[in-house]
C-alpha positions as CSV (number, residue, x, y, z in Angstrom):
1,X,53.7,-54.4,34.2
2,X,53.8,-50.5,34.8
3,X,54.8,-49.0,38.2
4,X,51.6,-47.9,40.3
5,X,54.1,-44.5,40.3
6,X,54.0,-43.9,36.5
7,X,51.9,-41.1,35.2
8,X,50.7,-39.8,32.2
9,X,48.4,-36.8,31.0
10,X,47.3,-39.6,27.9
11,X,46.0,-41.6,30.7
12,X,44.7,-39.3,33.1
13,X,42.6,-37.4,30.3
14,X,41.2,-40.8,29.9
15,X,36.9,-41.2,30.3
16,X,36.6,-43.7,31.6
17,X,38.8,-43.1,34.5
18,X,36.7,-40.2,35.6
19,X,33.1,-40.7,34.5
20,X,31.1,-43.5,35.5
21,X,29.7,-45.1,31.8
22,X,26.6,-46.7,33.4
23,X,23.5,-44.8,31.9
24,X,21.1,-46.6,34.5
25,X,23.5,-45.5,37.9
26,X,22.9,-41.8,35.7
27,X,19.1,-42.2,35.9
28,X,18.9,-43.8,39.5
29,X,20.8,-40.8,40.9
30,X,19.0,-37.9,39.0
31,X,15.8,-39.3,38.8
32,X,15.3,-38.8,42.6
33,X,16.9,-35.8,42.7
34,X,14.5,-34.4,40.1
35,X,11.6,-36.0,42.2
36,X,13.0,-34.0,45.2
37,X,13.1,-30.6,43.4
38,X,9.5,-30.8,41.4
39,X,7.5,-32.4,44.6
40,X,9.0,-29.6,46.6
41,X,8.0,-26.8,44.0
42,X,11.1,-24.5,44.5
43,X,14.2,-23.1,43.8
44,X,17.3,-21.9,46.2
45,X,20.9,-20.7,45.8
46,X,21.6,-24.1,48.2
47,X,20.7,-26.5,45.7
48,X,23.3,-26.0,43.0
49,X,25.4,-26.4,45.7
50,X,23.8,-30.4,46.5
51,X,23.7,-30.8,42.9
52,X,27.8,-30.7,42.8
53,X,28.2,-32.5,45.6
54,X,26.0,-34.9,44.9
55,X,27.5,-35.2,41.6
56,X,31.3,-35.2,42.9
57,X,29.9,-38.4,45.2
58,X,28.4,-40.4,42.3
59,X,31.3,-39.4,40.0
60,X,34.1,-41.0,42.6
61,X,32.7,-43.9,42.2
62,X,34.4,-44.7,38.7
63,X,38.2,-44.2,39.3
64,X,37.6,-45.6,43.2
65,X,36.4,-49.0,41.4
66,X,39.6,-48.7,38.3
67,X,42.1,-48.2,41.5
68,X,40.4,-51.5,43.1
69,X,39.9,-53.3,40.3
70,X,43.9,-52.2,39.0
71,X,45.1,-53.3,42.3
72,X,43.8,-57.0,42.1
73,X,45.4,-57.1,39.0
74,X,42.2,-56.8,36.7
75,X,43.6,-53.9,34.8
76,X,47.3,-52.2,33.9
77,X,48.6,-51.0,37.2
78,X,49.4,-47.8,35.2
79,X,45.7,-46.7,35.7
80,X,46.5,-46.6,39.7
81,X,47.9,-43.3,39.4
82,X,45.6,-41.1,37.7
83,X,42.3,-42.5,39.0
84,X,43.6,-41.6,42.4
85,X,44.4,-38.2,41.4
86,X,40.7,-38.3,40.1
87,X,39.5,-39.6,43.3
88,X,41.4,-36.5,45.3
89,X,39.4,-34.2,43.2
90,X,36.0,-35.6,43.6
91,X,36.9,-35.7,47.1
92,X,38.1,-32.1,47.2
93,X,34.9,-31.6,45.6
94,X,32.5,-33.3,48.7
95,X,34.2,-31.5,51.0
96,X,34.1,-27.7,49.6
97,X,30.6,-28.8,49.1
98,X,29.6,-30.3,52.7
99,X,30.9,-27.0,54.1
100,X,29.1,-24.8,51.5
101,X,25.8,-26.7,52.7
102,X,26.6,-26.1,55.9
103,X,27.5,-22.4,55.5
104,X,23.9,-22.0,53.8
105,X,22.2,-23.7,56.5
106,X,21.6,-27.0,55.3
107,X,24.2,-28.9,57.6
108,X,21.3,-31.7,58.3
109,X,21.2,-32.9,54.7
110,X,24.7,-34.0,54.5
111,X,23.7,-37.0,57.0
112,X,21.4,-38.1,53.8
113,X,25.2,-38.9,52.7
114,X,26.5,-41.2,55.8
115,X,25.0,-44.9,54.3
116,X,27.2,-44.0,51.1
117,X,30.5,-44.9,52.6
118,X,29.9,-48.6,54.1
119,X,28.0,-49.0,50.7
120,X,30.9,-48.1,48.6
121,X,33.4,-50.1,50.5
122,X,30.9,-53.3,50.8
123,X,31.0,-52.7,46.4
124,X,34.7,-52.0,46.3
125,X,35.1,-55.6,48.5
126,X,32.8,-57.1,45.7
127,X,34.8,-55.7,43.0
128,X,37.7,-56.8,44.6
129,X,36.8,-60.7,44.8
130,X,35.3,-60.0,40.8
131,X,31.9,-60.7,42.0
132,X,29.7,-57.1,41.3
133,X,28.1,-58.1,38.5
134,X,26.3,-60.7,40.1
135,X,25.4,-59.7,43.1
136,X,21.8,-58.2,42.5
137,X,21.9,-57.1,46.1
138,X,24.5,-54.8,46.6
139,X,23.1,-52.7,43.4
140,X,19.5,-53.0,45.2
141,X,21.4,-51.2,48.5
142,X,23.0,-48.9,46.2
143,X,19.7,-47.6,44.7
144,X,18.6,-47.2,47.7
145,X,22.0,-44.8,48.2
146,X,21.4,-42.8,45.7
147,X,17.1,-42.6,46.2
148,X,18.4,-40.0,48.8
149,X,18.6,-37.6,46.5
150,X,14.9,-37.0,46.7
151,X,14.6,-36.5,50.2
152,X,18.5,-33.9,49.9
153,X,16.9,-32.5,47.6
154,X,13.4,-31.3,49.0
155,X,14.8,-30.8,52.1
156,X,17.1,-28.0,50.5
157,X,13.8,-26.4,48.9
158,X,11.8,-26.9,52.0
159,X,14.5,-26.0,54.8
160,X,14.1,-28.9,56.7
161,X,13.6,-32.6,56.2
162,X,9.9,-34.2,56.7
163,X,7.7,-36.6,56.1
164,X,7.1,-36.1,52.7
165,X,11.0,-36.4,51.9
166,X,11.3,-39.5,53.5
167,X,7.9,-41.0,51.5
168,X,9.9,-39.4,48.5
169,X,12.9,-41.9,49.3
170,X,11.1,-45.2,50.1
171,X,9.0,-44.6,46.8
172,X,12.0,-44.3,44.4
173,X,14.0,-46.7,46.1
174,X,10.9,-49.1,45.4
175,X,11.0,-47.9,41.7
176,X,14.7,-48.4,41.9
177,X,15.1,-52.2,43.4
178,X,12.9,-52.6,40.7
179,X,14.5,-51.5,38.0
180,X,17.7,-53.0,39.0
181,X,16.0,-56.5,38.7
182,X,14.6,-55.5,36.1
183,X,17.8,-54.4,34.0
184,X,19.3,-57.4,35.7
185,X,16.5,-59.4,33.4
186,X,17.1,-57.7,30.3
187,X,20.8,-58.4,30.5
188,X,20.2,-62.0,31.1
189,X,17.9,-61.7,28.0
190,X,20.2,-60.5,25.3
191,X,22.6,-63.4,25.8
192,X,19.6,-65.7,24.7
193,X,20.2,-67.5,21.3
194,X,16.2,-67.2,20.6
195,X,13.5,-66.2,21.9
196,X,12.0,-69.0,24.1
197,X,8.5,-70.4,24.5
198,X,6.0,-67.6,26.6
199,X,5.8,-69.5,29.7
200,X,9.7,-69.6,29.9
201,X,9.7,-66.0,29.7
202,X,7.0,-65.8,32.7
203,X,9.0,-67.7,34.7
204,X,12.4,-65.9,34.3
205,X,10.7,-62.7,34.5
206,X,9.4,-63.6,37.8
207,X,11.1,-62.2,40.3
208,X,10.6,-58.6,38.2
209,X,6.7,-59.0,38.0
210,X,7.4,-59.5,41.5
211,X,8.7,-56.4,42.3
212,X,6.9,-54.3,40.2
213,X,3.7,-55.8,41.5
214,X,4.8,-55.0,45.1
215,X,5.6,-51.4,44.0
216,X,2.0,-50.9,42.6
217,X,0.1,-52.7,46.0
218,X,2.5,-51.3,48.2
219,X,1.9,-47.4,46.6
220,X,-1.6,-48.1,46.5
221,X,-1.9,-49.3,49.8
222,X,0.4,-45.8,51.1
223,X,-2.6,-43.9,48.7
224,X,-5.1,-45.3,51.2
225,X,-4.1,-45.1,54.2
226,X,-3.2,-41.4,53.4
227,X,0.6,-41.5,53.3
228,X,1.2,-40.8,49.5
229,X,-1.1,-39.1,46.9
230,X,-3.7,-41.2,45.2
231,X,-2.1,-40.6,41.9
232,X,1.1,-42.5,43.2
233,X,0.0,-45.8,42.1
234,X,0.1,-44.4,38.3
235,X,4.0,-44.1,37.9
236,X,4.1,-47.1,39.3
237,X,1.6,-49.2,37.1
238,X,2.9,-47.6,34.2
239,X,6.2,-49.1,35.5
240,X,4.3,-52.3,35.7
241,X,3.3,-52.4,32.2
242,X,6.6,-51.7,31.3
243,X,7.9,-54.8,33.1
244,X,5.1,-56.9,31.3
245,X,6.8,-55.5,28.0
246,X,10.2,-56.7,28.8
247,X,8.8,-60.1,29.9
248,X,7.2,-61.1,26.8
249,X,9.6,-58.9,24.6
250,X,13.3,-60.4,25.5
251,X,16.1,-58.1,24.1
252,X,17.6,-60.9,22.7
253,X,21.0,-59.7,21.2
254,X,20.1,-56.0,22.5
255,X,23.7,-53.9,23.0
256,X,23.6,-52.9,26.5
257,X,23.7,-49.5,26.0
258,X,20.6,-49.3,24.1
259,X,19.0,-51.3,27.4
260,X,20.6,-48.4,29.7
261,X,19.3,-45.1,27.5
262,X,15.7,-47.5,27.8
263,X,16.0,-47.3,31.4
264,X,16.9,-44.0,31.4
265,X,13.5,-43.0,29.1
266,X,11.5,-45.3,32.3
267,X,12.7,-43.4,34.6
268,X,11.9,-39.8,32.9
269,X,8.5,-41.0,33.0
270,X,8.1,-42.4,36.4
271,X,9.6,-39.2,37.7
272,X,7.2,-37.4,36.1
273,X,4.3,-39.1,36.7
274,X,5.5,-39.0,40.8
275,X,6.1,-35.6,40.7
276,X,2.5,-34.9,38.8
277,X,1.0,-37.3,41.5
278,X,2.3,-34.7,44.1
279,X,1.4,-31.5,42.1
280,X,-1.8,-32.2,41.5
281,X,-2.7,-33.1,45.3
């Protein structure tokens, strides 16, 4: 077994050490922040400067998870070294950004940021005892995480945070737990021999209709009592129909990267439709 000390520019320049391969954690992430930026209807000289540090944050997420996962002896120890020199740089990265923000005036945003770290550890401790892939609910929390880049993001237009950022967050971490399950579903799907009998695929779609169904009452219900356009429910029912798709479609035999560019495409569309919900108010 290699020396944690052992280095090598073959294995630093490596992708997968640096950049996080999961196409859905892409689209959770910028999806918000795109929310954030059209809902808001602007553009500042502050918000290249979130977009890098937001960007540095999701990225250390990949060679934090290879040193854990190197350490409990899940990969070759001689990945330690240059995923932690990976893990300086993101971190450089934060903190040049953090004190840009704050030099431009936008010190409040960075507190958008705080829930990240217990997060990260609470997914490093799963990845740790090998048990991240099925635990639905720490990638639920984590959506929520990295939802906040719609409210960063229009408070950086705006110049300060209000209500509307936070409605930003709770929507697309609704959209986001959903999606979550949802991928969680489709994943489940594809290691299916055949496709089973209709009222099979009902039932182990449930807990996706679920949500989904939730999303579009709950959105509905924020449209009524005057918290949210009325428009909101429609990226949400479009997300709906998209569940009912999945359900009676399993991706039986699907590649998994084909399933994470999907999820990608759903989430281009909800973020449009939410930010046309907003525009057109």
């Amino acid at each position: 077994m290699a020396p944690v000390t052992r280095f090598s520019w073959a294995q630093f320049c490596r992708r997968r050490l640096a950049v996080p391969g999961d196409h859905g954690g892409w689209a959770l992430w910028l999806g918000p922040f795109a929310v954030g930026i059209g809902v808001a209807g602007g553009w500042n000289e502050a918000l290249p400067l979130l977009f890098a540090l937001g960007l540095a944050a999701f990225m250390v997420w990949q060679p934090a998870v290879i040193v854990v996962k190197a350490l409990a002896g899940r990969r070759s120890r001689a990945d330690v070294m240059p995923a932690l020199i990976w893990m300086l740089a993101y971190s450089s990265l934060i903190a040049a950004g953090s004190l840009a923000l704050t030099r431009a005036g936008h010190a409040t945003v960075l507190w958008f940021g705080a829930p990240a770290l217990p997060v990260l550890g609470w997914q490093l401790a799963l990845v740790a005892r090998r048990a991240e892939r099925d635990h639905m609910g720490a990638d639920i929390v984590g959506a929520g995480v990295l939802a906040l880049a719609a409210p960063a993001a229009h408070a950086v237009v705006i110049g300060q945070i209000t209500g509307t950022a936070w409605m930003l967050w709770a929507l697309c971490w609704f959209q986001s737990a959903a999606a979550v399950v949802f991928v969680f579903l489709r994943l489940a799907q594809r290691r299916l021999s055949e496709i089973p009998e209709t009222s099979v695929r009902w039932r182990t779609g449930r807990r996706a209709m679920l949500y989904h169904g939730f999303n579009v009452i709950g959105s509905l219900a924020l449209a009524l009592l005057g918290f949210a356009p009325r428009l909101t429910v429609v990226p949400f029912a479009a997300m709906w129909v998209y569940a009912v798709y999945g359900v009676l479609r399993p991706a039986v035999g699907v590649r998994p990267t084909r399933l994470g560019f999907a999820q990608v495409g759903a989430t281009v569309v909800f973020s449009v439709l939410l930010i046309a919900a907003y525009r057109l108010a």
